[in-house]
SEMAR-261270 format. One record per atom (N, C-alpha, C): residue in one letter; x, y, z. Coordinates in steps of 0.02 Angstrom, whole numbers, padded with zeros to 5 digits, always signed. Each point is the difference from the previous one (the first is absolute). Layout:
N
AXYZ;...
//
This chain:
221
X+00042-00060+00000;X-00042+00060+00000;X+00044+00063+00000;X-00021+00050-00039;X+00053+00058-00011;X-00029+00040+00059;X+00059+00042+00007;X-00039+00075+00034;X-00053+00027-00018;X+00003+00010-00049;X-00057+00042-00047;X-00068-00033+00008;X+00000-00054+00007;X-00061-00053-00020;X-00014+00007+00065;X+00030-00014+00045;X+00007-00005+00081;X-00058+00066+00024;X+00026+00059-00035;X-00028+00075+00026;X-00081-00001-00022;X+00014-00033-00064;X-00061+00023-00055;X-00040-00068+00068;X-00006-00035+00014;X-00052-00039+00019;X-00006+00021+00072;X+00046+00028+00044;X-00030+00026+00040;X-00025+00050+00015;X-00001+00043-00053;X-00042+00065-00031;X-00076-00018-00003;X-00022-00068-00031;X-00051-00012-00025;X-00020-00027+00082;X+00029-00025+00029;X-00025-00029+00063;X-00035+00055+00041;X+00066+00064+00020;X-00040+00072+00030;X-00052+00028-00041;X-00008-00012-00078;X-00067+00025-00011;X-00059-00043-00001;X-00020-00066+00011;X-00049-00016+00006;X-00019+00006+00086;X+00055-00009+00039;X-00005+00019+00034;X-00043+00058+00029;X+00035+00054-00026;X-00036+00056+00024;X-00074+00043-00042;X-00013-00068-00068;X-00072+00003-00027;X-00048-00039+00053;X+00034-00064+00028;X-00031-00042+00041;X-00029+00074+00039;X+00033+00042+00041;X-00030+00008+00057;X-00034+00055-00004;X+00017+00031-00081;X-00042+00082-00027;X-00091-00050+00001;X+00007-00060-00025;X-00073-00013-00033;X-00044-00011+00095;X+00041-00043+00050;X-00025-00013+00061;X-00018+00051+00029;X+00025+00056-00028;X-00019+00065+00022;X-00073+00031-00019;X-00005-00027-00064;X-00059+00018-00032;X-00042-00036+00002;X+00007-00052+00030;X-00054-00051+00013;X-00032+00017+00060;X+00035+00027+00048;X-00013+00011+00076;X-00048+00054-00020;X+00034+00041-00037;X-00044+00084-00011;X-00061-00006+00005;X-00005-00041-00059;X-00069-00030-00046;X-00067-00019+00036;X+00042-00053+00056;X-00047-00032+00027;X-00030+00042+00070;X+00069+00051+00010;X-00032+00024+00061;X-00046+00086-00026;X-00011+00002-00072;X-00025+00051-00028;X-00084-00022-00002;X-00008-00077-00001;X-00055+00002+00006;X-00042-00022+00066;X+00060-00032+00027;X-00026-00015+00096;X-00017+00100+00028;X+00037+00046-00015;X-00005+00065+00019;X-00056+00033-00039;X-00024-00003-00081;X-00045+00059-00041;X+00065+00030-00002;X+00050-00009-00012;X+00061+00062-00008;X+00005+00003-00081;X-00039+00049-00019;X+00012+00007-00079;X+00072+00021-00020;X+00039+00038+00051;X+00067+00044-00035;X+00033-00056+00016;X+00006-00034+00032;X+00068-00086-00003;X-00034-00024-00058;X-00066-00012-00032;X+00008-00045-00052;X+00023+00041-00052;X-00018+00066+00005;X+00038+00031-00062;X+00071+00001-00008;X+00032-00007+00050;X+00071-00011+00026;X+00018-00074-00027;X-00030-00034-00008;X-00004-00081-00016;X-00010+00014-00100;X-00033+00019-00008;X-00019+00005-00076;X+00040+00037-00020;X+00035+00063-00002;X+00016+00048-00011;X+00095-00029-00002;X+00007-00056+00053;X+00076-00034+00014;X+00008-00047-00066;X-00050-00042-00032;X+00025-00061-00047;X+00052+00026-00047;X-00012+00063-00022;X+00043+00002-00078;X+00071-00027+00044;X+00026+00021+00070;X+00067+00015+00024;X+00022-00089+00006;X-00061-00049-00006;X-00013-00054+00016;X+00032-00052-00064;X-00039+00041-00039;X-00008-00035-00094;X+00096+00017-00005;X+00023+00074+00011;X+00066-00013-00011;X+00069-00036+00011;X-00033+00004+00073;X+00050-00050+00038;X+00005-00065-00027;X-00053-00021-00027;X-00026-00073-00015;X+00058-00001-00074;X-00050+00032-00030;X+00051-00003-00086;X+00046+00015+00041;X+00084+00035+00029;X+00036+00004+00032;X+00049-00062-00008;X-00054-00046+00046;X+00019-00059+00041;X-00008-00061-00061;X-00015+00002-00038;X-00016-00034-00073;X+00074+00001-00042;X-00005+00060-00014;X+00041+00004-00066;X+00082-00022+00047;X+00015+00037+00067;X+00047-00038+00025;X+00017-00068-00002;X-00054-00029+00009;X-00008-00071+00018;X+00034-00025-00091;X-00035+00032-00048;X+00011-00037-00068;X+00079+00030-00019;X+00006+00045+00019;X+00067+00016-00008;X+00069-00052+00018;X-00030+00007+00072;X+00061-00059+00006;X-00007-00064-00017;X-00060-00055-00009;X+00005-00035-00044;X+00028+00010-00055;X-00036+00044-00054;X+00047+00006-00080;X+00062+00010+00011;X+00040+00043+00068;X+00072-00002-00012;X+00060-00073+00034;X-00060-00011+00064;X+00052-00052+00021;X-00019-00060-00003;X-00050-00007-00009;X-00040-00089-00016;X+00022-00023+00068;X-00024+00006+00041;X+00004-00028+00076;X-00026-00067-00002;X+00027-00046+00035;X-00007-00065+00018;X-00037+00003+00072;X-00022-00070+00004;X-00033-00024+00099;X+00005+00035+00027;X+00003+00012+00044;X-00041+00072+00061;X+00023+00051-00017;X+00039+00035-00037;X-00027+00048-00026;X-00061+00005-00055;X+00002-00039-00057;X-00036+00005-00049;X-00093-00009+00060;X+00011-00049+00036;X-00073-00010+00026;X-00034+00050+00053;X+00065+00064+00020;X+00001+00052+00030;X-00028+00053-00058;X+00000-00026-00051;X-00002+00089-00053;X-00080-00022-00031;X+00002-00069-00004;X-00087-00025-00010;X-00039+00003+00047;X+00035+00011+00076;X-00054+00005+00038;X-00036+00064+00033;X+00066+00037-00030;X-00020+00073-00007;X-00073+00017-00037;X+00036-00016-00053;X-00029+00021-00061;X-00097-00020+00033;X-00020-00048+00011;X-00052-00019+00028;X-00024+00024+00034;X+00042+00005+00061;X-00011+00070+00044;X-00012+00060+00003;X+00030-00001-00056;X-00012+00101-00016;X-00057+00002-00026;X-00038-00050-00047;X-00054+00007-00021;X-00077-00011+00048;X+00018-00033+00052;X-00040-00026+00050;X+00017+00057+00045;X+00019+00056+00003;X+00002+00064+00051;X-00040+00050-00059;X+00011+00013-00044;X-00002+00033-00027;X-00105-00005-00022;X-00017-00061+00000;X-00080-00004+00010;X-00027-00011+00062;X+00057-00012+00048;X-00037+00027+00074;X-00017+00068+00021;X+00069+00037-00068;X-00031+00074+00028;X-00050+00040-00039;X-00005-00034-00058;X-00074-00005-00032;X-00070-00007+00023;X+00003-00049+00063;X-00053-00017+00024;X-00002+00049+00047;X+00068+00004+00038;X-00026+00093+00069;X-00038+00029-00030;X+00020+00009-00081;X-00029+00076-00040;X-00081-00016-00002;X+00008-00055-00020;X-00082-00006+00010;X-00055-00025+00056;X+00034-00008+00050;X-00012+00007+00056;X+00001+00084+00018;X+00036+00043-00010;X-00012+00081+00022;X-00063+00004-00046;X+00002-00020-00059;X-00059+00021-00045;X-00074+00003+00031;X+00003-00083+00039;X-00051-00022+00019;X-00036+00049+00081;X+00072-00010+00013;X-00009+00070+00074;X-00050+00047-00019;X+00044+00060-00065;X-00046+00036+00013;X-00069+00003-00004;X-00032-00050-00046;X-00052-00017-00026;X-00046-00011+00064;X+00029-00034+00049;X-00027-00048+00067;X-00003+00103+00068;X+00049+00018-00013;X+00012+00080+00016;X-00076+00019-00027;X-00024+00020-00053;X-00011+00044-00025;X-00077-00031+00007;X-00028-00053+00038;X-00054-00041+00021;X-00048-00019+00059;X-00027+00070+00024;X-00038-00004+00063;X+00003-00065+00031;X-00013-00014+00054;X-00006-00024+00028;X+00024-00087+00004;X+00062-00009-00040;X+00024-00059-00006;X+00052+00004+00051;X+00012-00069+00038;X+00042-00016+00036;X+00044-00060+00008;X+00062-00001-00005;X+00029-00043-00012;X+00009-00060+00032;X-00018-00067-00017;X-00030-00047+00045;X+00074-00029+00041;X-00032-00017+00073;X+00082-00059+00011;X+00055-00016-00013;X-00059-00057-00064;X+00059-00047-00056;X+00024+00039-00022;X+00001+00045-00019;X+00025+00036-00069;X+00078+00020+00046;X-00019+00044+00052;X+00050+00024+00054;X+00067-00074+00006;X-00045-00062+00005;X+00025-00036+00025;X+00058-00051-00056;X-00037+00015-00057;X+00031-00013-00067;X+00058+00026-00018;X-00001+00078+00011;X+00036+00042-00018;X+00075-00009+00043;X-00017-00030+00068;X+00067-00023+00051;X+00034-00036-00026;X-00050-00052-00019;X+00043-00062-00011;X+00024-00001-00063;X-00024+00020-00057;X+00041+00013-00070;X+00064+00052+00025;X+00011+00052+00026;X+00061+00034+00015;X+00033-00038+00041;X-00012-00046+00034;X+00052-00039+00061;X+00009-00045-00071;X-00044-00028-00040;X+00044-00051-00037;X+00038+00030-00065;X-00008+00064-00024;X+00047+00038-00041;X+00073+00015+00031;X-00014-00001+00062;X+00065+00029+00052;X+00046-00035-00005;X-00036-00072+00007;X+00034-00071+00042;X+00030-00017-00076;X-00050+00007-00072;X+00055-00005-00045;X+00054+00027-00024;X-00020+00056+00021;X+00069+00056-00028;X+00062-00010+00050;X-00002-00028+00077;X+00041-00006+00037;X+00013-00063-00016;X-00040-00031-00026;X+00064-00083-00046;X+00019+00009-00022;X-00006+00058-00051;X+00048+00013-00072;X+00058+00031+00040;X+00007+00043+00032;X+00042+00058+00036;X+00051-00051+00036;X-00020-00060+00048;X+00043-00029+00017;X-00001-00073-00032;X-00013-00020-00042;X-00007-00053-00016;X-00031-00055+00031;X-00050-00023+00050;X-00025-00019+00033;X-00070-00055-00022;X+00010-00068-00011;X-00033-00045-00010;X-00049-00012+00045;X+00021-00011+00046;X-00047-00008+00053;X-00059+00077-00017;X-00010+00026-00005;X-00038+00085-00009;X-00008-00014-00056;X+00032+00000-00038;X-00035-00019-00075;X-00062-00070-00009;X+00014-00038+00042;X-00033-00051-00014;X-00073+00013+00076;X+00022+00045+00036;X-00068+00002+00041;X-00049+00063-00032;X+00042+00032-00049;X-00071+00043-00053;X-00025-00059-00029;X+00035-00022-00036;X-00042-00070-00036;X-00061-00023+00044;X+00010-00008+00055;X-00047-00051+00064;X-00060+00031-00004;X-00026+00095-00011;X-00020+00048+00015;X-00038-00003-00054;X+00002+00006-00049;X-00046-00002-00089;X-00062-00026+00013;X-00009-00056+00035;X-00082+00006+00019;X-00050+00035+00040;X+00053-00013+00040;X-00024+00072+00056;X-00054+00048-00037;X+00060+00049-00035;X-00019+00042-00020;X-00055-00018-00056;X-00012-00043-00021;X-00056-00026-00066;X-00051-00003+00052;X-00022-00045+00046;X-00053-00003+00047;X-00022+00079+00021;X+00045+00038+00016;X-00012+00079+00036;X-00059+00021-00051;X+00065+00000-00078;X-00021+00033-00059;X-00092-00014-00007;X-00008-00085-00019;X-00069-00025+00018;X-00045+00037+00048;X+00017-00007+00043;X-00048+00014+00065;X-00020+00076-00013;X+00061+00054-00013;X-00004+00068+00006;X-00089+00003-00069;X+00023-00033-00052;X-00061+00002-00072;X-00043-00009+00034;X-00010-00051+00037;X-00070-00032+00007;X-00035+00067+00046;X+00030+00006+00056;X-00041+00059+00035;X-00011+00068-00032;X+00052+00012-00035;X-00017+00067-00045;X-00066-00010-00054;X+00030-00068-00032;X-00103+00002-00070;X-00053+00016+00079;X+00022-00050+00051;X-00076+00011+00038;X+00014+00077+00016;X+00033+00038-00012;X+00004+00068+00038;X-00072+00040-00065;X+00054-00039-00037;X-00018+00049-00069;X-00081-00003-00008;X-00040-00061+00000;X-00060-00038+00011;X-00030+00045+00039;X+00015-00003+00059;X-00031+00052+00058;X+00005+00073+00006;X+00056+00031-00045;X-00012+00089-00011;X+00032+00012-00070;X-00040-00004-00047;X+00027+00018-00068;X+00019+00038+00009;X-00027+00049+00019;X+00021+00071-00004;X+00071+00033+00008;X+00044-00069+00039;X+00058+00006+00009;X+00040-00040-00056;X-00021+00003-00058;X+00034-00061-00030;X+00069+00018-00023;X-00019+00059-00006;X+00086+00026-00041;X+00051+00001+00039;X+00011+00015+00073;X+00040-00029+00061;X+00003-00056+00001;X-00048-00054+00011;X+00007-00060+00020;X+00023-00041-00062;X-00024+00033-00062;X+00044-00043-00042;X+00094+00017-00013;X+00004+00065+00023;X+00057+00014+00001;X+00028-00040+00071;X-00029-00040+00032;X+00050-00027+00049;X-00013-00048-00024;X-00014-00052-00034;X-00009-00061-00015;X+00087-00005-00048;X-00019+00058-00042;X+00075+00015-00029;X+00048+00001+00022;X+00035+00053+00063;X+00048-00001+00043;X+00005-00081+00032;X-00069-00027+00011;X+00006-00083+00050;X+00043-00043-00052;X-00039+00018-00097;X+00054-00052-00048;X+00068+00016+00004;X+00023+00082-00013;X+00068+00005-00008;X+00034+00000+00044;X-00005-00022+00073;X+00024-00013+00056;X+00017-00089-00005;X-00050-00015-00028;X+00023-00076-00008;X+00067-00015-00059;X-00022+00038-00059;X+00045+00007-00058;X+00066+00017+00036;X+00019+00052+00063;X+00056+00028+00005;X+00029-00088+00046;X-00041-00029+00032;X+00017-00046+00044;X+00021-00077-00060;X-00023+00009-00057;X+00025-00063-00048;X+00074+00051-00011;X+00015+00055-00022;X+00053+00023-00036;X+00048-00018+00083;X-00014+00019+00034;X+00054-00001+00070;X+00026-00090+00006;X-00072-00036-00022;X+00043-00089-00016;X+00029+00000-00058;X-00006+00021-00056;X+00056+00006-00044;X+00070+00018+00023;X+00001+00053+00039;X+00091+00039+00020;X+00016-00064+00060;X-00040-00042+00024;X+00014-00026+00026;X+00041-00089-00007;X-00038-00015-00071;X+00000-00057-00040;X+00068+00040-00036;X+00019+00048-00005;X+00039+00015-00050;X+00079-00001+00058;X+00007+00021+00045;X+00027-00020+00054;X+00025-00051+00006;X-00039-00033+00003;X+00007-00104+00010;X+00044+00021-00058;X-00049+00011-00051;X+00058-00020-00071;X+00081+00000-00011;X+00007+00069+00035;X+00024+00043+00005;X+00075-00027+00027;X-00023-00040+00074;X+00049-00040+00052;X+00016-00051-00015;X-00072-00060-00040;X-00003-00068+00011;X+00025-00011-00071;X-00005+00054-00067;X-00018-00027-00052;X-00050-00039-00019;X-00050+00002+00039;X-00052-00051+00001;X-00077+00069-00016;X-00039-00027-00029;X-00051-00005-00039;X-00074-00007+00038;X+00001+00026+00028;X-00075-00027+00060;X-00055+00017-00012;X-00034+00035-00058;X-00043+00036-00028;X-00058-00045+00001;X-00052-00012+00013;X-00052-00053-00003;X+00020-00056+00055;X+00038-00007+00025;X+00010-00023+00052;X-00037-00010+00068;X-00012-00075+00034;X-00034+00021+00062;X+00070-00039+00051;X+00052-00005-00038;X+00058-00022+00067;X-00006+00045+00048;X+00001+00055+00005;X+00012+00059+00053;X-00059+00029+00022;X-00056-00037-00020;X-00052+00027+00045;X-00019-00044+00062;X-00050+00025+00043;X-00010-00014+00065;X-00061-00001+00030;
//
């Protein structure tokens, strides 16, 4: 391994890095823009992606760069693919904040809607399991990578449960429908952010084990 090659990949390491923790940032925003009615954080959330989209292309063309120049072999080469995966799996988590602020204001801008429990309770546990993946990637950590894995249903059952009481919400006060359907939204893309957080996590495994776990139920529990 040259110097050069040496710098260039741990360049790419501090920037996904520090995309990892721009998007966890915006996830937190997001979700606590609509636990609050805080319209100016979601605009703060919407108003952040373009800085999101760049970093991303950024973290791309690096990644192809040093492939086309150095053709990296075993852990490196499975280090620059697992990037590459990664960057794309942050980069539609922070897609989903955006439309999660979207949904805020909509749910904001909606007499008398209030945000149920689950939803509160959803919103924990998808950021504890975005956390827990980004701190596998950060330290390399199997064990954490493989207990987001454990978590994916979890959050599918929440996701379930949160629908069902909202149609009956919806059933019982139309009048609220444009809130309540805007949380049915935030309840999907909270789940969506909780499949992308088992991706960085599966990509991890990859990452350490060279191993492939994608459809996998070895590591569940």
């Amino acid at each position: 391994m040259t110097r050069h090659f040496q710098h260039e990949i741990e360049l790419i390491k501090r920037q996904i890095l520090a995309l990892s923790a721009l998007v966890e940032e915006r996830v937190y925003m997001a979700v606590r823009s609509v636990l609050q009615h805080d319209r100016n954080l979601a605009r703060t959330v919407i108003e952040g992606d373009k800085e999101i989209d760049a970093k991303e292309v950024e973290v791309e063309e690096d990644c192809l760069k040093v492939l086309a120049l150095h053709q990296p072999v075993a852990i490196d080469l499975r280090f620059l693919i697992a990037v590459l995966k990664l960057n794309n799996d942050l980069e539609r988590i922070a897609d989903l904040a955006v439309s999660i602020a979207n949904r805020a204001l909509a749910i904001a801008d909606t007499d008398g809607v209030t945000v149920p429990p689950g939803l509160r309770e959803m919103g924990e546990k998808v950021k504890t399991v975005l956390r827990k993946s980004l701190e596998s990637l950060v330290n390399l950590d199997l064990d954490l990578a493989r207990d987001v894995l454990s978590s994916d249903d979890e959050i599918d059952d929440l996701n379930r449960g949160l629908h069902e009481a909202l149609q009956a919400a919806i059933r019982a006060e139309p009048k609220k429908l444009e809130g309540l359907l805007s949380l049915i939204s935030v309840s999907r893309n909270l789940e969506r952010i909780g499949d992308h957080a088992t991706n960085i996590a599966e990509d991890v495994i990859y990452l350490v084990e060279g191993e492939i776990v994608r459809h996998s139920k070895r590591y569940a529990v």
